[in-house]
C-alpha positions as CSV (number, residue, x, y, z in Angstrom):
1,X,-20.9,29.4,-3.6
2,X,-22.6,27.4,-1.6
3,X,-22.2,23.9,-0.4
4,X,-24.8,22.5,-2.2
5,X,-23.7,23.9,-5.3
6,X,-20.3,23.5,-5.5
7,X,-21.3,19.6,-5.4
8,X,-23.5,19.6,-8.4
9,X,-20.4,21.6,-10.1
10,X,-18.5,18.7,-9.3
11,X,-21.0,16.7,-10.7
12,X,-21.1,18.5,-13.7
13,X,-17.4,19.2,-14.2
14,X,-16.6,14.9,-14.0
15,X,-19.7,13.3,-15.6
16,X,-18.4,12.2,-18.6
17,X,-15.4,10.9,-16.7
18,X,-16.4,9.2,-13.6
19,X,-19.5,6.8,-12.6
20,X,-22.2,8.9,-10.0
21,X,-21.4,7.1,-6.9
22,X,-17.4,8.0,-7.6
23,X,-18.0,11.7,-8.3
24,X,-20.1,11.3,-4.4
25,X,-17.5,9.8,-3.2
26,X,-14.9,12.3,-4.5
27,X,-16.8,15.2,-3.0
28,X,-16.8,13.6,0.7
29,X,-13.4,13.2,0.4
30,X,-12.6,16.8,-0.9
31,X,-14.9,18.2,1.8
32,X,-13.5,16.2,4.4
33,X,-9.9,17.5,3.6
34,X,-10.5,21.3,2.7
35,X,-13.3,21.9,4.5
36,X,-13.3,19.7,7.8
37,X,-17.0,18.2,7.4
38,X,-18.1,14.9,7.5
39,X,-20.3,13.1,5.0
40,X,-23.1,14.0,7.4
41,X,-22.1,17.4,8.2
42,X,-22.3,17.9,4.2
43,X,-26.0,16.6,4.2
44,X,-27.2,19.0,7.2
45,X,-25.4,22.0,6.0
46,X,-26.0,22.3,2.6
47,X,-26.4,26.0,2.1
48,X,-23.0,26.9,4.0
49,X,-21.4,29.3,2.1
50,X,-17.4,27.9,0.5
51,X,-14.5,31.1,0.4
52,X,-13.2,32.0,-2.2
53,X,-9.6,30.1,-1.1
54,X,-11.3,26.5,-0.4
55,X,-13.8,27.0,-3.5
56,X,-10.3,27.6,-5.2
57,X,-9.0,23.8,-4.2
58,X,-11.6,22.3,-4.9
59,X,-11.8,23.8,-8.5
60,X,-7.7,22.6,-8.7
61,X,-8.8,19.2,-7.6
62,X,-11.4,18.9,-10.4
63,X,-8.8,20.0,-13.0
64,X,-6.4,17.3,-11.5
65,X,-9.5,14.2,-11.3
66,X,-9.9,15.2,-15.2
67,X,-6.5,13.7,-15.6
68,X,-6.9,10.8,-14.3
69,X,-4.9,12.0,-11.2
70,X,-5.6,9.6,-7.7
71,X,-8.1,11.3,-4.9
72,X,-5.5,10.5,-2.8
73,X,-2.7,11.8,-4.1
74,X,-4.8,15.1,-4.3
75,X,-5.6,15.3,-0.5
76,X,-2.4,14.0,0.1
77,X,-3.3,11.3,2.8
78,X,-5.4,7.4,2.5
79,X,-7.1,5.2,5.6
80,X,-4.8,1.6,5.6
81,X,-6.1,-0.5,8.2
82,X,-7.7,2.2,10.3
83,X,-4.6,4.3,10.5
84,X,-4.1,7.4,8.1
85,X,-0.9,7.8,6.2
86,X,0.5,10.3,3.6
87,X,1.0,9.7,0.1
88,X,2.6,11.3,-2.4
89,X,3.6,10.3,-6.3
90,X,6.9,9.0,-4.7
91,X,4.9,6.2,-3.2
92,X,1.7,3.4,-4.1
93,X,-1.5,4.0,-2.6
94,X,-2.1,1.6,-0.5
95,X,-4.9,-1.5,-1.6
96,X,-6.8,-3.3,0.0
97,X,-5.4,-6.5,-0.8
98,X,-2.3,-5.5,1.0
99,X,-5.1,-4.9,4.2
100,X,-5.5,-8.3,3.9
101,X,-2.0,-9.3,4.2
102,X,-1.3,-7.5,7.3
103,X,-4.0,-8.9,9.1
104,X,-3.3,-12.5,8.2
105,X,0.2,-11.8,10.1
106,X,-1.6,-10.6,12.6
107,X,-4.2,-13.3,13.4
108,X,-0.9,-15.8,12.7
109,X,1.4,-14.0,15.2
110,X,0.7,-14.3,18.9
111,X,4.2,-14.0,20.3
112,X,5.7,-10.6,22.0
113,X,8.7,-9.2,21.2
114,X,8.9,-10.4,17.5
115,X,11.7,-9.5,14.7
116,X,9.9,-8.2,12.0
117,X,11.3,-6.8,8.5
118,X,9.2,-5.5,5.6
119,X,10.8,-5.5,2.4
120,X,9.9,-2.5,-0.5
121,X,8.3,-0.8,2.1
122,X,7.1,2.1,0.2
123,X,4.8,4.5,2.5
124,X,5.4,2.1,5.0
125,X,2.1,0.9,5.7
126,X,2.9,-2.9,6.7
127,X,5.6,-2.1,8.9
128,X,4.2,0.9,10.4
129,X,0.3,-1.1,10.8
130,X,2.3,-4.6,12.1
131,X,4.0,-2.4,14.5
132,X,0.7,-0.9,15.7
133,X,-0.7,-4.1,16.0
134,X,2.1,-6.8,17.4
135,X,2.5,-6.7,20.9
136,X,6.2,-5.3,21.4
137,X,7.3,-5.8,17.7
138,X,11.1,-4.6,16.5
139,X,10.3,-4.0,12.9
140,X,12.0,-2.6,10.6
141,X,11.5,-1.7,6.9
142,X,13.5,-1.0,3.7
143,X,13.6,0.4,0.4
144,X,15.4,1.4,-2.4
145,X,13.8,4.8,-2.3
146,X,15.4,7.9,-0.5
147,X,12.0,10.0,-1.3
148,X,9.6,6.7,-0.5
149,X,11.9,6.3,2.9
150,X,11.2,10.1,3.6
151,X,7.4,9.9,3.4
152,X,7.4,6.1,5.7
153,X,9.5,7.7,8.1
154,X,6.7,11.0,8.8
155,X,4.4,8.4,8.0
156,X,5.7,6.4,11.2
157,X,6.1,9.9,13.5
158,X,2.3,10.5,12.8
159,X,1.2,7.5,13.8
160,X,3.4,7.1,17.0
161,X,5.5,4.1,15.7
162,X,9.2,2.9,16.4
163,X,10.6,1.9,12.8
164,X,14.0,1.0,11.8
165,X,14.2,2.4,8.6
166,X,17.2,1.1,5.7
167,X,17.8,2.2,2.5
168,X,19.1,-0.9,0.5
169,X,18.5,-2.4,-2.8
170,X,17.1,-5.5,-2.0
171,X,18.4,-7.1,-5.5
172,X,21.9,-6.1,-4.9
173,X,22.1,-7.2,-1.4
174,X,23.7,-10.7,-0.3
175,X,22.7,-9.7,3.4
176,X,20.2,-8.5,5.7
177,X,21.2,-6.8,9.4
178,X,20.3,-9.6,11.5
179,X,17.7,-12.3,12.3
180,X,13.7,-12.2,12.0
181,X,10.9,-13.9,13.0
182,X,8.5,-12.5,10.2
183,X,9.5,-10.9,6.9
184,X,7.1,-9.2,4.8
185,X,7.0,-8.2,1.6
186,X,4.9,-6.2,-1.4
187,X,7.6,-6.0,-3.7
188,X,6.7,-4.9,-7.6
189,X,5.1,-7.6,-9.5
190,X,3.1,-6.7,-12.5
191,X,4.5,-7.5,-16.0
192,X,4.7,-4.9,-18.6
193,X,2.3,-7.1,-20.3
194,X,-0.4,-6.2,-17.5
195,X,0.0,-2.6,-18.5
196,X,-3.1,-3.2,-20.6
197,X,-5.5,-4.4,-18.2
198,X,-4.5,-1.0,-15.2
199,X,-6.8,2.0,-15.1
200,X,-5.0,5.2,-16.7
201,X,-4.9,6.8,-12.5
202,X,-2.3,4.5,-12.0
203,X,-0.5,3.9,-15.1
204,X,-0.1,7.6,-15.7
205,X,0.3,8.5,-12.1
206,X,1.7,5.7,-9.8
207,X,5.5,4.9,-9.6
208,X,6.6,2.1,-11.9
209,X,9.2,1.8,-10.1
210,X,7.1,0.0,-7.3
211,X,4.8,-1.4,-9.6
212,X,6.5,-3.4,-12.4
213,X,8.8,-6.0,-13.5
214,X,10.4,-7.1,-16.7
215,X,8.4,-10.1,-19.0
216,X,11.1,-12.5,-19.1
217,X,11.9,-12.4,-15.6
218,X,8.7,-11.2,-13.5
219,X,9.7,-13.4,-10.4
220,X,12.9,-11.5,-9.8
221,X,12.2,-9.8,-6.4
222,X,10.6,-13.1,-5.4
223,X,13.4,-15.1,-5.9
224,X,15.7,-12.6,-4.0
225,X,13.5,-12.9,-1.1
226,X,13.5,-15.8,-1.1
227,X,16.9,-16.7,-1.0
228,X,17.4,-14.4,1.5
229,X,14.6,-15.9,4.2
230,X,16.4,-18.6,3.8
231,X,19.7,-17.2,5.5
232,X,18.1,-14.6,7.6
233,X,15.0,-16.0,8.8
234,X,14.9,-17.7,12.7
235,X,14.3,-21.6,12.9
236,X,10.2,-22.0,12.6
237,X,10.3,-18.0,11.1
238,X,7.9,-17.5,8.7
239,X,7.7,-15.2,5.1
240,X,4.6,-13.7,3.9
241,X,4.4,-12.1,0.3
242,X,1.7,-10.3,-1.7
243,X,1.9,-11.5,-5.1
244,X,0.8,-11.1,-9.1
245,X,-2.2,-13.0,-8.5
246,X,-1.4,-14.3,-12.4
247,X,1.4,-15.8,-10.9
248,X,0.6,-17.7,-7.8
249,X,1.2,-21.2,-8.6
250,X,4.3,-20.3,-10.3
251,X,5.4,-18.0,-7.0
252,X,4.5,-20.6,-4.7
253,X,6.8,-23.4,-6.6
254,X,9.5,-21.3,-5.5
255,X,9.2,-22.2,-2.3
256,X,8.2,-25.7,-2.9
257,X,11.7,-27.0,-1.0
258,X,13.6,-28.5,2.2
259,X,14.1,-24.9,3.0
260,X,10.2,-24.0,4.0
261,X,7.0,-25.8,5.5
262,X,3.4,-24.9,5.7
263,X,2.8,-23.4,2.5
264,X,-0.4,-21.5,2.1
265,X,-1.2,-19.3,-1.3
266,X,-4.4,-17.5,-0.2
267,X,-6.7,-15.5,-2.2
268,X,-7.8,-11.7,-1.3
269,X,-11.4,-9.9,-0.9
270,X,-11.9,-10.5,-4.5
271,X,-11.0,-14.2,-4.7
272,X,-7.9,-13.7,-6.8
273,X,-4.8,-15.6,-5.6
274,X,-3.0,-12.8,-3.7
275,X,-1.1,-14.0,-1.1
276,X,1.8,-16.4,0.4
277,X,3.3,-17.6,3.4
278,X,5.6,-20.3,4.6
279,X,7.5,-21.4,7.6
280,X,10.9,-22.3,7.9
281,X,12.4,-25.2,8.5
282,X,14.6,-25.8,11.4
């Protein structure tokens, strides 16, 4: 089978699933990953002939988009602020919201040598990016997750980073190791009541353990954090948190004390309240 036709079977075998431009878009990716050809290199060599063992994941890759099933988890990798880390079911795929995060610490922090902890690390994709991209950054990351820690760590070796690496249930912990100038966190946010509005790849596919909170009490990680900046934060440190962007207002009264100056809620790439940060106090 050639090229050309094994991307109008995919065409053919996820019409009534996908929009056009996704099924295009599905096909780079696939071609990028089992056969090692750019988008362009797709266009220019459209009668190469597929083996029989590539032609074979692709056709296991259609089977698995039918499902619902991410791209990403497929090919087993995602682009996060020009780096490339792996993913697996153990871990969220990274957003773009959370892009936008990272680099509002990094516009905001011009010091070397800074302290940095992400909390709920997951794949590790703050940490290991903010350690990329401070100047002589300590960072370190936790999570509650042995297999999530296991994929952050490789996901730090690949992309030649330093992290300290904890495994710690945040809302069981009075403590943290030490001192920081930044702390970071994604932690899970959605309400079970949300479950409604999320596309059936992630629902189905994503781990709720990273993704959602109880109804009656969705500020809970938020709170914890919190409390814990508080104590473990240096004089003029600052926290920054992604949040429920349903939730903003409500998130950002937490912080509305003598504890913290300089709060900003900030919206993301799709102007919905997504993100906090606040200094504090000395």
């Amino acid at each position: 089978m050639t090229i050309s036709t094994l991307k109008h079977t995919i065409q053919e075998e996820l019409k009534d699933v996908y929009p056009v431009q996704e099924i295009h878009n599905f096909f780079v990716l696939l071609s990028e990953a089992y056969l090692k050809m750019s988008r362009l290199d797709i266009v220019m060599n459209p009668d190469t002939v597929v083996s029989a063992a590539i032609l074979a994941n692709f056709t296991e890759a259609f089977k698995r988009l039918k499902v619902f099933e991410p791209i990403q988890y497929i090919i087993g990798e995602t682009e996060f602020f020009d780096l490339n880390f792996k993913v697996t079911p153990d871990v969220l795929i990274p957003r773009p919201e959370t892009e936008d995060l990272v680099r509002w610490i990094i516009q905001d922090q011009h010091k070397t040598n800074l302290d940095v902890l992400d909390l709920c690390t997951g794949s590790g994709c703050i940490a290991i990016s903010l350690s990329k991209y401070l100047k002589d950054a300590t960072v370190s990351a936790l999570d509650i997750s042995t297999s999530a820690l296991a994929i952050a760590k490789e996901n730090a070796e690949n992309n030649n980073t330093n992290i300290h690496f904890l495994l710690k249930d945040i809302l069981a912990s009075d403590s943290l190791p030490q001192h920081y100038d930044v702390i970071v966190s994604n932690p899970p946010y959605v309400r079970n009541l949300e479950k409604d509005l999320m596309s059936n790849n992630v629902l189905e596919h994503e781990p709720h353990l990273a993704l959602f909170v109880e109804d009656d009490n969705p500020l809970i990680f938020y709170n914890k954090i919190i409390s814990l900046s508080k104590t473990h934060l240096k004089p003029n440190g600052t926290l920054y948190l992604e949040i429920n962007e349903f939730l903003g207002e409500a998130t950002q009264a937490l912080l509305d004390s003598d504890s913290f100056t300089n709060i900003e809620l900030k919206k993301d790439i799709f102007g919905k309240d997504r993100m906090l940060k606040a200094t504090l106090t000395l």
